[in-house]
LOFI-702255 format. One record per residue (C-alpha): residue number from 1; x, y, z. Coordinates in steps of 0.5 Angstrom, whole numbers, m for minus. Example, Ala and Ser with C-alpha at 12.3 -4.5 7.8 and 13.67 -1.06 7.14 Angstrom:
! LOFI-702255
<r seq="1" px="25" py="m9" pz="16"/>
<r seq="2" px="27" py="m2" pz="14"/>
//
This chain:
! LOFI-702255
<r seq="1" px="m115" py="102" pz="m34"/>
<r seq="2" px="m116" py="95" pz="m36"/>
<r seq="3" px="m110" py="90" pz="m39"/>
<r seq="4" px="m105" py="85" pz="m38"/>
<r seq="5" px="m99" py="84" pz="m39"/>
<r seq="6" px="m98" py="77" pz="m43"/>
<r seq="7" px="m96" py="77" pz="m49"/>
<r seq="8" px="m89" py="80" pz="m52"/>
<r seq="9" px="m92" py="85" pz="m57"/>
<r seq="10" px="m97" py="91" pz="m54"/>
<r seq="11" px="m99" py="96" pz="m58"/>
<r seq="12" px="m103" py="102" pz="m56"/>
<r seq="13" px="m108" py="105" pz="m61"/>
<r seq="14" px="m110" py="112" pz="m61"/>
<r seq="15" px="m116" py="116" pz="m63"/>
<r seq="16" px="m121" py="121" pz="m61"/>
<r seq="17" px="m127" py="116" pz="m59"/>
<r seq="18" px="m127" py="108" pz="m58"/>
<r seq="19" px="m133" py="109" pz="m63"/>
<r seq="20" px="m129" py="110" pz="m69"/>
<r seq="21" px="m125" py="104" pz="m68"/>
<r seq="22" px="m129" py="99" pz="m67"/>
<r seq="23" px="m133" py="102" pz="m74"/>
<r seq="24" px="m126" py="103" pz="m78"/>
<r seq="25" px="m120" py="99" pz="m74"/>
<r seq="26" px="m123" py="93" pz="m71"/>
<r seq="27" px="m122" py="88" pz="m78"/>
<r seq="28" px="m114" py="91" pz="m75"/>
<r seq="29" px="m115" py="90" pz="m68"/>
<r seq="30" px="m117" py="82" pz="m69"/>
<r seq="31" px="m111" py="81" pz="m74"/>
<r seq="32" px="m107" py="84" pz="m69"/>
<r seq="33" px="m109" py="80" pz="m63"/>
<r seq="34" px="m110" py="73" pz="m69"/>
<r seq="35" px="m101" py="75" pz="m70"/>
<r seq="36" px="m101" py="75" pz="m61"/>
<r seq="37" px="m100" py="82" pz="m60"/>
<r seq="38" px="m104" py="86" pz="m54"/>
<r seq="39" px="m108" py="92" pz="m56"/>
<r seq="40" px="m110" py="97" pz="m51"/>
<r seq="41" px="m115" py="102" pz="m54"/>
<r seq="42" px="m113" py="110" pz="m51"/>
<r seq="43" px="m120" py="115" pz="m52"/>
<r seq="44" px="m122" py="120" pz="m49"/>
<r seq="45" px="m128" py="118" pz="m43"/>
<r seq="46" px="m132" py="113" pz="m43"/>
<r seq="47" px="m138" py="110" pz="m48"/>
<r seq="48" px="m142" py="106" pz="m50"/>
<r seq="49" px="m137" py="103" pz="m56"/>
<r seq="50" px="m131" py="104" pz="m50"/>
<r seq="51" px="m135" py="97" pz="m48"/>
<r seq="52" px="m137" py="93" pz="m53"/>
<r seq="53" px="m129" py="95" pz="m55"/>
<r seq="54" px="m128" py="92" pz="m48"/>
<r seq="55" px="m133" py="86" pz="m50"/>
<r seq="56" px="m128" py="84" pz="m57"/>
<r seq="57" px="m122" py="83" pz="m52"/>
<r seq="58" px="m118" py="89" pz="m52"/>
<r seq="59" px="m115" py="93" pz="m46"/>
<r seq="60" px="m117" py="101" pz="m46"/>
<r seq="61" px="m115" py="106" pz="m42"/>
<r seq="62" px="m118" py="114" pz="m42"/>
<r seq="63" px="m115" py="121" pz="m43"/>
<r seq="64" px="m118" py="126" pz="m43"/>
<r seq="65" px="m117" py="129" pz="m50"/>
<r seq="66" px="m123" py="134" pz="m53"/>
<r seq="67" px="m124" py="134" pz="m61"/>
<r seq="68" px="m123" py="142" pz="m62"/>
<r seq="69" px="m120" py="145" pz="m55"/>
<r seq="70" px="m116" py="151" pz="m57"/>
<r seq="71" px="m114" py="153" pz="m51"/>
<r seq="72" px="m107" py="153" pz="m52"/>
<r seq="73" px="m105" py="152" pz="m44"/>
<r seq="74" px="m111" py="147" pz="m44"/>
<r seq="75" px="m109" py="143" pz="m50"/>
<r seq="76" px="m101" py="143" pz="m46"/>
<r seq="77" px="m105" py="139" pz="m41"/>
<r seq="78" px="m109" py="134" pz="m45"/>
<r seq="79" px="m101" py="133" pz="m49"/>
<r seq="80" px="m98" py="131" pz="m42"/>
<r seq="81" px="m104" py="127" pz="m40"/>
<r seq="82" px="m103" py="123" pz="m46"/>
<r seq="83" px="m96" py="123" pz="m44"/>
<r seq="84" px="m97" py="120" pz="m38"/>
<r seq="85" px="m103" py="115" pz="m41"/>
<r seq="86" px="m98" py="112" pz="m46"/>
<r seq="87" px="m92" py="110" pz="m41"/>
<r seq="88" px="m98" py="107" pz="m36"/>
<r seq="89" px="m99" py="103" pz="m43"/>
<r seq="90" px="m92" py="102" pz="m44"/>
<r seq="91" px="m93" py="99" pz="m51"/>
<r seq="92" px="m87" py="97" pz="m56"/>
<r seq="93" px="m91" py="101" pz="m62"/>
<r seq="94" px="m96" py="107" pz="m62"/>
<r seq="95" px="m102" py="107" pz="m68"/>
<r seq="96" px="m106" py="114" pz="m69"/>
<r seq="97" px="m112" py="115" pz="m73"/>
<r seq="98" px="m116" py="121" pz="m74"/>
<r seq="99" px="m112" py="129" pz="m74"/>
<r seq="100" px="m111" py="130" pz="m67"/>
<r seq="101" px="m109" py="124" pz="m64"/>
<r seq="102" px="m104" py="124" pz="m70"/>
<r seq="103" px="m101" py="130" pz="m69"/>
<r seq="104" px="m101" py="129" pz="m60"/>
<r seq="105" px="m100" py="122" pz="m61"/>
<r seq="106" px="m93" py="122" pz="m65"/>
<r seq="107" px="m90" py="128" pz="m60"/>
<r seq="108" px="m92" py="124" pz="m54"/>
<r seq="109" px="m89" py="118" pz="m57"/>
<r seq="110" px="m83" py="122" pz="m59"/>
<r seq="111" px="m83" py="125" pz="m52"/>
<r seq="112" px="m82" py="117" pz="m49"/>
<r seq="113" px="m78" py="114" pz="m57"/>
<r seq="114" px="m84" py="110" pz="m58"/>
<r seq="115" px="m85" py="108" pz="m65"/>
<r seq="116" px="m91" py="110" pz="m68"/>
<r seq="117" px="m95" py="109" pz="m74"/>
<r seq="118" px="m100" py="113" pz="m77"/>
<r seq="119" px="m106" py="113" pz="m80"/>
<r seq="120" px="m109" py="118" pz="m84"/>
<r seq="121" px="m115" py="117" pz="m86"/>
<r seq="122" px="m116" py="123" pz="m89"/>
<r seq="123" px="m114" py="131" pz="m90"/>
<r seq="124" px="m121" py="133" pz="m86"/>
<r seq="125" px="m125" py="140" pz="m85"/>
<r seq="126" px="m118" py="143" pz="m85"/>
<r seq="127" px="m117" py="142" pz="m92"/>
<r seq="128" px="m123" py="143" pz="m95"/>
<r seq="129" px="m126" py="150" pz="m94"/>
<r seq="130" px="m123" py="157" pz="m97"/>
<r seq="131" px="m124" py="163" pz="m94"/>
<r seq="132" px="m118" py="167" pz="m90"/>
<r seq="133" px="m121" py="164" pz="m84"/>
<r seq="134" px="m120" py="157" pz="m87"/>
<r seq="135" px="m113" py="158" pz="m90"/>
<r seq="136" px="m110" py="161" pz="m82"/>
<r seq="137" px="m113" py="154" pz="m80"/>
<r seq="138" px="m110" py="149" pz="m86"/>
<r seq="139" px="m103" py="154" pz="m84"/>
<r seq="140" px="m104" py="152" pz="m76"/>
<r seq="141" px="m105" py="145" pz="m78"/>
<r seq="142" px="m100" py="143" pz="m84"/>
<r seq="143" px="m95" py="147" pz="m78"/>
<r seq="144" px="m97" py="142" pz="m73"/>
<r seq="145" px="m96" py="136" pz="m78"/>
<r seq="146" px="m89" py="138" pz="m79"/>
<r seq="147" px="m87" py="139" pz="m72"/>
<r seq="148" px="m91" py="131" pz="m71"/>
<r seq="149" px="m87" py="128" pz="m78"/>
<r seq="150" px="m81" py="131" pz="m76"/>
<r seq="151" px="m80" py="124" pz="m71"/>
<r seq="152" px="m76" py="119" pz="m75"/>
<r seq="153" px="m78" py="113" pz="m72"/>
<r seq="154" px="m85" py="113" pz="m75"/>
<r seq="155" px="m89" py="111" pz="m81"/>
<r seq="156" px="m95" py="115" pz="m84"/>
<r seq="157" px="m100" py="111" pz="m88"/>
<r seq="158" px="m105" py="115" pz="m93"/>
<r seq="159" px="m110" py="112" pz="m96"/>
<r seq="160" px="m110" py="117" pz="m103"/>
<r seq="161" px="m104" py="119" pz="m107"/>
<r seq="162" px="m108" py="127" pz="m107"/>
<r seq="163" px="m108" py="126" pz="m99"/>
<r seq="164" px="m100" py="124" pz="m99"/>
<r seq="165" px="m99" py="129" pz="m104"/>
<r seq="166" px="m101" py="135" pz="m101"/>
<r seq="167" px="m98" py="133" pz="m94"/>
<r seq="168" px="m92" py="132" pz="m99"/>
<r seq="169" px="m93" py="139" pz="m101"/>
<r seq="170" px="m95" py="142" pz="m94"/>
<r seq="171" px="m91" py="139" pz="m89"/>
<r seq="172" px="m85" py="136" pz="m87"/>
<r seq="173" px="m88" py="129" pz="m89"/>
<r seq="174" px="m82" py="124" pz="m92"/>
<r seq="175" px="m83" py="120" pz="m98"/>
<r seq="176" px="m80" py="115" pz="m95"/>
<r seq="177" px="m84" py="115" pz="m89"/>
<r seq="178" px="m90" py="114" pz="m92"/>
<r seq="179" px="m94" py="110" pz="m96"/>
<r seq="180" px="m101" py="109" pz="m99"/>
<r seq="181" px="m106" py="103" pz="m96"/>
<r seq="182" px="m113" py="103" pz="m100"/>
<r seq="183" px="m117" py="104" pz="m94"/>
<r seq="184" px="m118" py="101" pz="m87"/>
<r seq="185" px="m121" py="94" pz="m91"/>
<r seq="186" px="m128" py="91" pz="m91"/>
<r seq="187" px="m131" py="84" pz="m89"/>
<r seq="188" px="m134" py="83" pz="m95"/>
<r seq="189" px="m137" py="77" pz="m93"/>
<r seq="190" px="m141" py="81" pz="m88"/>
<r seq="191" px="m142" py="86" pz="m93"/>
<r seq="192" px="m144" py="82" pz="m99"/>
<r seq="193" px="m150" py="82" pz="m104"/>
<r seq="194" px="m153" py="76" pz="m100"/>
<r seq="195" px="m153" py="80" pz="m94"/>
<r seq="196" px="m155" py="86" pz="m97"/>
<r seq="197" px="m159" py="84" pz="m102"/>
<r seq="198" px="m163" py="90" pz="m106"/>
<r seq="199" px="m169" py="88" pz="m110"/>
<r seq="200" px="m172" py="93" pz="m115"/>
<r seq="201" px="m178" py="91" pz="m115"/>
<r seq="202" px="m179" py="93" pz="m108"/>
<r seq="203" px="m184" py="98" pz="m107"/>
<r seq="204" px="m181" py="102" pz="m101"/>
<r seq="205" px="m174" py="103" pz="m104"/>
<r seq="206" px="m170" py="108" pz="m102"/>
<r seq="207" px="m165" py="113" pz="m105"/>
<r seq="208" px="m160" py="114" pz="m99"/>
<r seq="209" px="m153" py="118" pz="m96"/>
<r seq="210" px="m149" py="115" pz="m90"/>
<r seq="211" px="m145" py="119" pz="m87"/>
<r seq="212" px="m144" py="122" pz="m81"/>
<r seq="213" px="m148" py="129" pz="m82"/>
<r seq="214" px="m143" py="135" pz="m84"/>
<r seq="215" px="m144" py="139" pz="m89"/>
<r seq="216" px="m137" py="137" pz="m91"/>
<r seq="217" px="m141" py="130" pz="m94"/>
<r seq="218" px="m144" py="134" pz="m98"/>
<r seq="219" px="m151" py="134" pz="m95"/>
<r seq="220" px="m153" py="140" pz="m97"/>
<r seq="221" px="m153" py="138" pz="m104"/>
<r seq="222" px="m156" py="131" pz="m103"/>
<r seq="223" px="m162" py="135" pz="m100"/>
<r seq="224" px="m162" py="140" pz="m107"/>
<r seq="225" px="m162" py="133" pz="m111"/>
<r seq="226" px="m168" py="131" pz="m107"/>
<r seq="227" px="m171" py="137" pz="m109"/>
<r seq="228" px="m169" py="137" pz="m115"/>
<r seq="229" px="m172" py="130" pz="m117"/>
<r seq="230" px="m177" py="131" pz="m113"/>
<r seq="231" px="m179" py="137" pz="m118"/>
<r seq="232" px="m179" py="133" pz="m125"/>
<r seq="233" px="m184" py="128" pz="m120"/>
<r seq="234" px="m179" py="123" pz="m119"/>
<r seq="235" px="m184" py="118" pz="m113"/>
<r seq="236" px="m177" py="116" pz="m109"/>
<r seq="237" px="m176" py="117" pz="m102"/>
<r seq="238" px="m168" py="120" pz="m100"/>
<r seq="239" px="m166" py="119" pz="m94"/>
<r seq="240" px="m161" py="122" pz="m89"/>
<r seq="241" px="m157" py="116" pz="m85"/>
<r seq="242" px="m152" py="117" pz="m80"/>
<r seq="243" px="m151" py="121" pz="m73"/>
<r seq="244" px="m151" py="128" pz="m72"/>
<r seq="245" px="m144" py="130" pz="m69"/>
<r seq="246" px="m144" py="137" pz="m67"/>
<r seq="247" px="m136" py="137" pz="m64"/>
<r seq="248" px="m135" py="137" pz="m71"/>
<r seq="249" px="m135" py="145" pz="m74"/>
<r seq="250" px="m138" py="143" pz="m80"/>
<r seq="251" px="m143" py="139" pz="m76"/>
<r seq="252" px="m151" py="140" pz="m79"/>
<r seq="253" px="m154" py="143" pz="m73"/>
<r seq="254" px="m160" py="139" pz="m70"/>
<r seq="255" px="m165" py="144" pz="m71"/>
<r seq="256" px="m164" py="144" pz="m79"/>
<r seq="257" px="m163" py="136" pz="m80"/>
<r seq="258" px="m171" py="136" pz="m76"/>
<r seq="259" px="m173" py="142" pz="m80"/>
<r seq="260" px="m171" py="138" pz="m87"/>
<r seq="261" px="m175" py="131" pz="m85"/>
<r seq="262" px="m181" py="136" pz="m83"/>
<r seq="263" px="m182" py="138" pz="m91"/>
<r seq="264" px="m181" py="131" pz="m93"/>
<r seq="265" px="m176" py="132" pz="m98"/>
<r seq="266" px="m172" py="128" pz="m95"/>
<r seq="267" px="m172" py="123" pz="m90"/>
<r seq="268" px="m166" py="124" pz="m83"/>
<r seq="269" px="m166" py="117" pz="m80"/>
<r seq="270" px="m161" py="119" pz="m75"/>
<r seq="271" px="m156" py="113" pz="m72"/>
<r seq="272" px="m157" py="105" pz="m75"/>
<r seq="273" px="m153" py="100" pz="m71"/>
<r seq="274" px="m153" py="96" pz="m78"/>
<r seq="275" px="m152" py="99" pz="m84"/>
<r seq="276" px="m154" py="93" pz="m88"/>
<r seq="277" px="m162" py="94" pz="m85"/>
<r seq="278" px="m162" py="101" pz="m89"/>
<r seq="279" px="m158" py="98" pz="m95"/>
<r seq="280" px="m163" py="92" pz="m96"/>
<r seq="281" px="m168" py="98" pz="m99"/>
<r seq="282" px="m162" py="102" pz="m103"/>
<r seq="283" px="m163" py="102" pz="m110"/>
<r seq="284" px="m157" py="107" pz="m110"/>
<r seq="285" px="m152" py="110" pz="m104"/>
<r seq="286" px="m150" py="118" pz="m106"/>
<r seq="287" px="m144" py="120" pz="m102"/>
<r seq="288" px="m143" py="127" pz="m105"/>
<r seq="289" px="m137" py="129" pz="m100"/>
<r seq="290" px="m132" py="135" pz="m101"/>
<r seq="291" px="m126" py="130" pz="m100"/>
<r seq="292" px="m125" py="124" pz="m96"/>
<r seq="293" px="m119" py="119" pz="m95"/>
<r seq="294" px="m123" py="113" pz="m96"/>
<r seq="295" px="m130" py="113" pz="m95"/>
<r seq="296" px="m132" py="106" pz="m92"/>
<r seq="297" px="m139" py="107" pz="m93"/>
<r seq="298" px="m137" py="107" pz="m101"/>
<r seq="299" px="m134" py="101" pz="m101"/>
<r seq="300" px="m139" py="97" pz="m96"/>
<r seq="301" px="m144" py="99" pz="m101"/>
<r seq="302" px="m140" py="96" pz="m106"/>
<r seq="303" px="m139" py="90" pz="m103"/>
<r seq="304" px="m146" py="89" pz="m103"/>
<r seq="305" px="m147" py="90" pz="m110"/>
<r seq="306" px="m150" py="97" pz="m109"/>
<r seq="307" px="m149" py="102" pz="m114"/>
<r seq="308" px="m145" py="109" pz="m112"/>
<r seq="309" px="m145" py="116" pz="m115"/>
<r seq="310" px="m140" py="120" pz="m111"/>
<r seq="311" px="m136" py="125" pz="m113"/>
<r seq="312" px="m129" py="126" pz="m117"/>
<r seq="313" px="m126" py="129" pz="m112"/>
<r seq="314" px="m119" py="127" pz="m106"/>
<r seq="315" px="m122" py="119" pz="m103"/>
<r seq="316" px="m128" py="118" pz="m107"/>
<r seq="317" px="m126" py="118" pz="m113"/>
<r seq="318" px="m122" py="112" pz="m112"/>
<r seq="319" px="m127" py="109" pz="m109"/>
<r seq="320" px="m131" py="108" pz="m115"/>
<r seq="321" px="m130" py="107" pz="m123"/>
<r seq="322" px="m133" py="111" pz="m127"/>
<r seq="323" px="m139" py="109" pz="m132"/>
<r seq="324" px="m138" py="102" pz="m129"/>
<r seq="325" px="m138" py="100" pz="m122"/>
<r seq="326" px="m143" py="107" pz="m120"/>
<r seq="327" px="m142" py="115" pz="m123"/>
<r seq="328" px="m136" py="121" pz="m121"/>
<r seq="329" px="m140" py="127" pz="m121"/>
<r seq="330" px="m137" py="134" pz="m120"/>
<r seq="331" px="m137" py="137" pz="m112"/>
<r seq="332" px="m143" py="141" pz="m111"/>
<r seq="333" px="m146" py="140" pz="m118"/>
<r seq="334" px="m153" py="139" pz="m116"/>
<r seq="335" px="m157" py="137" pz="m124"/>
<r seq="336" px="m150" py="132" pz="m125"/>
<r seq="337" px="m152" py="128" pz="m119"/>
<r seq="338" px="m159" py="128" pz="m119"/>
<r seq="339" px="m158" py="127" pz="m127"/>
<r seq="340" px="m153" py="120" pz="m126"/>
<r seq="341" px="m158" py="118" pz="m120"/>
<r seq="342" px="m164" py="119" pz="m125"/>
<r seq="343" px="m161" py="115" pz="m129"/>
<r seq="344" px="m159" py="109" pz="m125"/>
<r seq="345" px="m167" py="110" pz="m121"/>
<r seq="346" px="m170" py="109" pz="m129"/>
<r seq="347" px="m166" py="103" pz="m131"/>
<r seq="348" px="m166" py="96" pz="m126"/>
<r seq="349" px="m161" py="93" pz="m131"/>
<r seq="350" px="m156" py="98" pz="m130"/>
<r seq="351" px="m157" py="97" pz="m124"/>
<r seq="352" px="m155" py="90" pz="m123"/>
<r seq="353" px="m149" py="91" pz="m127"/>
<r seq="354" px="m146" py="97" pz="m124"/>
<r seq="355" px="m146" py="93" pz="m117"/>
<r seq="356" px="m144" py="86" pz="m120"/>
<r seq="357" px="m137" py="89" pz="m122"/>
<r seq="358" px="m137" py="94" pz="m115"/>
<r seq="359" px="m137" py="87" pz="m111"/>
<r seq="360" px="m131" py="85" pz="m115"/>
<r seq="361" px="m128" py="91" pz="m115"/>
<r seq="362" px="m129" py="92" pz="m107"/>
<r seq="363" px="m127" py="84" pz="m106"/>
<r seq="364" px="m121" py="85" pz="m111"/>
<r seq="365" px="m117" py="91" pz="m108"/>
<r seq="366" px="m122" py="94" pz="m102"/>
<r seq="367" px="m122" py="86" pz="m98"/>
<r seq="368" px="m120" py="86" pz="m91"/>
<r seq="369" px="m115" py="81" pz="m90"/>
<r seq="370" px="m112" py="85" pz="m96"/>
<r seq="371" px="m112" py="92" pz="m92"/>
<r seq="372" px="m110" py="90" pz="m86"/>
<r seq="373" px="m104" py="85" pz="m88"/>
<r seq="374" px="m101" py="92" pz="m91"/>
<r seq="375" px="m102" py="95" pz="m85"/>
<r seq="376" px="m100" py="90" pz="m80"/>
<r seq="377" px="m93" py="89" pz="m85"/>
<r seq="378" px="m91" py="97" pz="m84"/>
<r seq="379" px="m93" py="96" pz="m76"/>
<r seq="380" px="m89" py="91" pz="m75"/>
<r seq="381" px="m82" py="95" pz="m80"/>
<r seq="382" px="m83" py="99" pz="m73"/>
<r seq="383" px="m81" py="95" pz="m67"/>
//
């Protein structure tokens, strides 16, 4: 464990790999440090992100904590490891992302009266699928938020009303302890239509999903978009951009994402270390997911002046404005997607407009100094 103890304010942060806070909570992190407080990152095992986490001047400290154990014995373990990782960190204030550090954070938290803040960056497989088999689950998980929320020293940030309402709805979740933050904040200056630029007249420009590769970002329908299109003799590449992840259950298995770039309806870059390379040759990015909290890659999109055609559902649906800065088409709704990205691909002027107004919808409301200064008010309400 690396960290020093030499400024009044420690703040442990919680997540399930350093690799989802350096890419969704580092604009937080650098304010915190900017207001003095000392950040210790807790994630499963050591990565590549757990460095570059060390290289930006935070602490870290390791616990093992698998993404989809279901052992229940195994499980009280990685909870009393996280305990103990906790009270070695000893900060003022605990901050959980993702489901389960949420739910394992706050009881541990609770076990030690630390108070804590957690962000919720969206609902997740749990509240996505049908089926009888989904519904045991979504009953297992609302369970565990409600044993978590009932903590009185924390607070809950969402990042949508749909997700606040059905945590309201199927949890202990209070009102009065919880709020709503648009997102976890863009550098819209790293992000913007000069660092980004999209020519139209660009021979190779692409059509482009950006997102880990579930079937829950709707990678199924994109595929049958590109089919689609391709059908009606529409000469535009698409392409898949993002890792594989197969500790998620809704994870595209490698064999298939390998098997679809064979027959070259769409292409499967994999993993890119800046997303600004790809979005330089995207006339249009397609997130076409079932349900997020608030999807980043929307918004960076947006900050660049790209416009988006996503879905009108929980998350995405606020990340655009329909008609103005890029398309809602309903989820799973393969000839409206490919209708409304036909329609943007035949018109550049469109185009142009569409992402004029996303940069300043993105700059107005979705800017990182905006975001993270909400968030850092509720951070500091807790100690």
């Amino acid at each position: 464990m690396t960290m020093t103890r030499n400024v009044k304010t420690r703040v442990a942060v919680l997540t399930n790999g350093h690799e989802f806070t350096v890419r969704h909570r580092e604009p937080l992190l650098r304010y915190l440090t900017q207001k003095s407080w000392d950040v210790v990152g807790i994630a499963p095992a050591e990565s590549p992100a757990g460095k570059a986490f060390v290289e930006l001047g935070y602490g870290t400290c390791p616990v093992a904590l698998s993404r989809k154990g279901t052992n229940v014995f195994a499980e009280l373990g990685s909870l009393l490891l996280l305990v103990r990782a906790i009270r070695r960190v000893h900060p003022d204030l605990v901050i959980n992302a993702t489901i389960k550090p949420v739910i394992y954070g706050t009881i541990a938290a609770w076990w030690l009266n630390i108070p804590v803040l957690n962000l919720i960056t969206g609902l997740g497989y749990a509240y996505i699928g049908a089926g009888a088999r989904m519904r045991l689950t979504r009953s297992v998980v609302s369970l565990l938020y409600w044993i978590a929320f009932g903590y009185r020293k924390q607070r809950v940030v969402l990042q949508n009303r749909d997700d606040r309402r059905e945590l309201l709805h199927r949890t202990g979740l209070r009102r009065r302890r919880s709020v709503i933050v648009p997102g976890s904040g863009v550098d819209i200056d790293r992000f913007s239509p000069e660092t980004c630029s999209c020519s139209a007249e660009k021979a190779d420009e692409i059509v482009v999903l950006p997102a880990r590769m579930l079937y829950d970002k709707g990678i199924t329908t994109f595929v049958e978009c590109a089919q689609y299109l391709r059908d009606r003799s529409l000469a535009v590449r698409f392409v898949l951009v993002g890792p594989a992840d197969p500790g998620n259950p809704a994870a595209v298995p490698l064999s298939q994402l390998r098997a679809w770039n064979r027959t070259g309806v769409v292409e499967w870059w994999g993993p890119v270390a800046d997303i600004r390379t790809v979005f330089r040759r995207a006339a249009v990015v397609v997130l076409p997911s079932k349900r997020e909290g608030m999807p980043k890659i929307v918004i960076e999109a947006a900050a660049c002046g790209i416009p988006v055609v996503t879905t009108d559902v929980p998350g995405c649906r606020d990340s655009v404005m329909d008609g103005k800065t890029g398309f809602l088409v309903p989820e799973g709704d393969v000839r409206a997607l490919a209708n409304r990205v036909e329609v943007l691909l035949h018109d550049a002027a469109l185009r142009k407009r569409m992402g004029a107004l996303a940069r300043e919808f993105a700059a107005e409301k979705f800017a990182a100094p905006l975001v993270v200064r909400q968030i850092f008010e509720e951070a500091s309400a807790m100690i």
